[in-house]
C-alpha positions as CSV (number, residue, x, y, z in Angstrom):
1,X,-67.2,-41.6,-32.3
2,X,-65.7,-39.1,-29.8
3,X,-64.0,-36.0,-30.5
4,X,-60.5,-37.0,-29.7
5,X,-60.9,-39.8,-32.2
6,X,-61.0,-38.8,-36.1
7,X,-62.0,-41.2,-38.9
8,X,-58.6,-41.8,-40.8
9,X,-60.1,-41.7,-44.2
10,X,-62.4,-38.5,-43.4
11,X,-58.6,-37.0,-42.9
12,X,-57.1,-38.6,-45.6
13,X,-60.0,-37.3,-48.2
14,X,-59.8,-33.7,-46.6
15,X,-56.4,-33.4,-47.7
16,X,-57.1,-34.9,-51.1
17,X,-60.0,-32.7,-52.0
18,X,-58.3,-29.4,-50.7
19,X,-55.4,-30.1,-53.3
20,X,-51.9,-30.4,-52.1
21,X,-50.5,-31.4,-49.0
22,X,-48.6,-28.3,-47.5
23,X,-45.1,-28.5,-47.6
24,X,-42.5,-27.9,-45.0
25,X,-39.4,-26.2,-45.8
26,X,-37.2,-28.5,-43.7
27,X,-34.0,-26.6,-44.6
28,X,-35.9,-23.1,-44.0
29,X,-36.2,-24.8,-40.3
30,X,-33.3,-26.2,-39.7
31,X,-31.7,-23.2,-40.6
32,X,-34.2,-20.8,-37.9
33,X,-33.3,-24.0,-34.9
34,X,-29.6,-23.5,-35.4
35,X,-30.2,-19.9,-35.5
36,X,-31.8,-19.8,-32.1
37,X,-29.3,-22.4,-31.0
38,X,-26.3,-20.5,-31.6
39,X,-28.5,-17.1,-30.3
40,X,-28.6,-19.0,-26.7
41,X,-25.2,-20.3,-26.5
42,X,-24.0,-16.4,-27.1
43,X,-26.3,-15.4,-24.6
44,X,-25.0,-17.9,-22.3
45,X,-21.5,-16.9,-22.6
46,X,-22.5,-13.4,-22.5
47,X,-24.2,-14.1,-19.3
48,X,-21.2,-16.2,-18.0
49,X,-18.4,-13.6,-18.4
50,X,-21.2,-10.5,-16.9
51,X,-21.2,-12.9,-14.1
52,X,-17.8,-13.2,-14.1
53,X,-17.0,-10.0,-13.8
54,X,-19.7,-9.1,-11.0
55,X,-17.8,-11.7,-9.0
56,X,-14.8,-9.9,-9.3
57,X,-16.1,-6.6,-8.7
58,X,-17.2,-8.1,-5.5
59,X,-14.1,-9.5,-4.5
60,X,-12.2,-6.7,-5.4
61,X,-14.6,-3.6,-3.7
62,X,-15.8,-6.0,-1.0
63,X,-14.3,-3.9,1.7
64,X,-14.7,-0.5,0.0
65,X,-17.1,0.9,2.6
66,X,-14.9,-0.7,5.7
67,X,-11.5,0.9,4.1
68,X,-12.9,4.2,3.4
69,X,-14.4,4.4,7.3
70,X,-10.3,3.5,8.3
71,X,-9.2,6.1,6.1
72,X,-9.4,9.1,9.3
73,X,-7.7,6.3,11.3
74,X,-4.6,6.7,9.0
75,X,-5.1,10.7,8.4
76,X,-4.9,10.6,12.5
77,X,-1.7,8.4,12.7
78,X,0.1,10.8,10.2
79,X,-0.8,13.6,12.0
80,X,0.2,12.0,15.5
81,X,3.7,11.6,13.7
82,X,4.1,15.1,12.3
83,X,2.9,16.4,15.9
84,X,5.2,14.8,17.6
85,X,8.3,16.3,18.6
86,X,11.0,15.9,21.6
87,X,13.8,13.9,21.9
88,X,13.9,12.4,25.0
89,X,13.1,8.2,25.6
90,X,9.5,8.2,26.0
91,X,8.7,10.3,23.4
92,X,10.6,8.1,20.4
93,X,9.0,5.5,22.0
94,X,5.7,6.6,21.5
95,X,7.0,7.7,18.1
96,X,7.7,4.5,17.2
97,X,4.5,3.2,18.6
98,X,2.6,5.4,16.5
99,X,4.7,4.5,12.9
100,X,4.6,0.5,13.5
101,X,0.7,0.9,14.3
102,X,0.6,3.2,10.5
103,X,2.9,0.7,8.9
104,X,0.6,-2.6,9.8
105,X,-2.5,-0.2,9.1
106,X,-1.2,0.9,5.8
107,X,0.1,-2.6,5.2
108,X,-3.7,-4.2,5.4
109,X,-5.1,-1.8,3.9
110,X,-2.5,-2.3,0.7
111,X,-3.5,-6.1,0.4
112,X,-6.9,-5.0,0.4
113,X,-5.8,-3.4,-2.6
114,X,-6.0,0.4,-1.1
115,X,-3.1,2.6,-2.0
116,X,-2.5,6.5,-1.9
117,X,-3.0,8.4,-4.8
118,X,0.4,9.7,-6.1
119,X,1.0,13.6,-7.4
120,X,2.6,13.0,-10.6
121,X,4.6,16.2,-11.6
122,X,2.5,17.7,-9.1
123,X,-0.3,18.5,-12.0
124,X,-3.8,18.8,-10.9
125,X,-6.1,15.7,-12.2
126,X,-9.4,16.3,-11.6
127,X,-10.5,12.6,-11.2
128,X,-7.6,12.4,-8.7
129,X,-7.9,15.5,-6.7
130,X,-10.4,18.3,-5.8
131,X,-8.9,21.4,-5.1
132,X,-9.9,23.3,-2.2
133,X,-8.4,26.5,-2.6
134,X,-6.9,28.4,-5.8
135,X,-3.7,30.4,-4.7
136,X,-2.2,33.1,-7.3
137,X,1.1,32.4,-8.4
138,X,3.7,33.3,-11.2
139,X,4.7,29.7,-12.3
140,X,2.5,27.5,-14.2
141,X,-0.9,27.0,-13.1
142,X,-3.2,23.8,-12.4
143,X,0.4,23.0,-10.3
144,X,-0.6,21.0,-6.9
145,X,1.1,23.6,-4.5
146,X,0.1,21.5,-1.4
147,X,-2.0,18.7,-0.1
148,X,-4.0,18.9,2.8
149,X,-5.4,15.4,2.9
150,X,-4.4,12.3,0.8
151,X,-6.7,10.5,-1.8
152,X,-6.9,7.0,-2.2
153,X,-7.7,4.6,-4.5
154,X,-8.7,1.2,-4.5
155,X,-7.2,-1.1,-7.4
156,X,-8.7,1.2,-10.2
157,X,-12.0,3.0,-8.4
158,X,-11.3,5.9,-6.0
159,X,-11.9,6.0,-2.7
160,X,-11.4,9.3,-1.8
161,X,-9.8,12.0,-3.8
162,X,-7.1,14.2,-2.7
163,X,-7.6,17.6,-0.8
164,X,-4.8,19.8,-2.6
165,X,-4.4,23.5,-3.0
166,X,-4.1,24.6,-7.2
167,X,-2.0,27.4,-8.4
168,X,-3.5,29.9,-10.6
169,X,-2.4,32.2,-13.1
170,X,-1.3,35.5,-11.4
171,X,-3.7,38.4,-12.7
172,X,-1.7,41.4,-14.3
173,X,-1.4,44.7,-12.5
């Protein structure tokens, strides 16, 4: 006889003279299956809405690195508007050369979802703005007393914080 092949009634006697059969627990099982069951159906949904929301991260901050190198482009236009001055023809022209080329650039940069970071009550936020200079004065301080470049945002991450001068409280003489 070959190994593969047993004698039925050499198995059926080692059972007998050991004493009792073992016994399985079926509920005890059926209780662990649905268990791991219902373990892999969280984890799938768990995995399901992470990969959700990596998709939209990626749609969403897709162009991050593109808008942030346009950013100077903008700062330049805004400068280029403040520069210019003069009334005559040619230079309105160019002026409004200069402010349909911003608005389109602004605009494209908006339904990217890229828009400036607003100075509300012009307090400083420090996950908003970074101060690069601290300028004495008698009114309240952590005021923004000017901005020297604009920070952006893009939807809720920012893309580049605000350059803004911060009062301070005026030392006593």
């Amino acid at each position: 006889m070959s190994e593969t092949e047993q004698d039925p009634q050499a198995t059926e006697t080692a059972t007998t003279e050991s004493g009792a059969v073992p016994e399985t627990d079926w509920q005890a099982e059926a209780d662990k299956f649905r268990n791991e069951y219902l373990r892999s159906l969280a984890d799938m949904e768990n995995l399901r809405k992470r990969t959700e929301k990596q998709m939209q991260d990626a749609r969403n901050y897709a162009v991050e690195r593109f808008a942030k190198e346009l950013l100077p482009v903008v700062d330049s236009l805004e400068m280029a508007l403040t520069a210019s001055t003069g009334e005559d023809e040619a230079m309105r022209q160019f002026r409004q050369g200069i402010e349909n080329t911003l608005q389109l650039l602004v605009g494209a940069l908006g339904s990217a979802g890229v828009r400036p970071v607003e100075v509300e009550n012009g307090r400083f936020d420090p996950n908003l703005h970074q101060a690069i200079a601290m300028v004495e004065d008698p009114g309240e301080p952590n005021r923004i007393l000017a901005t020297h470049q604009k920070g952006y945002l893009i939807h809720d991450r920012l893309l580049r914080p605000s350059m803004v001068s911060v009062s301070k409280a005026a030392t006593a003489q």
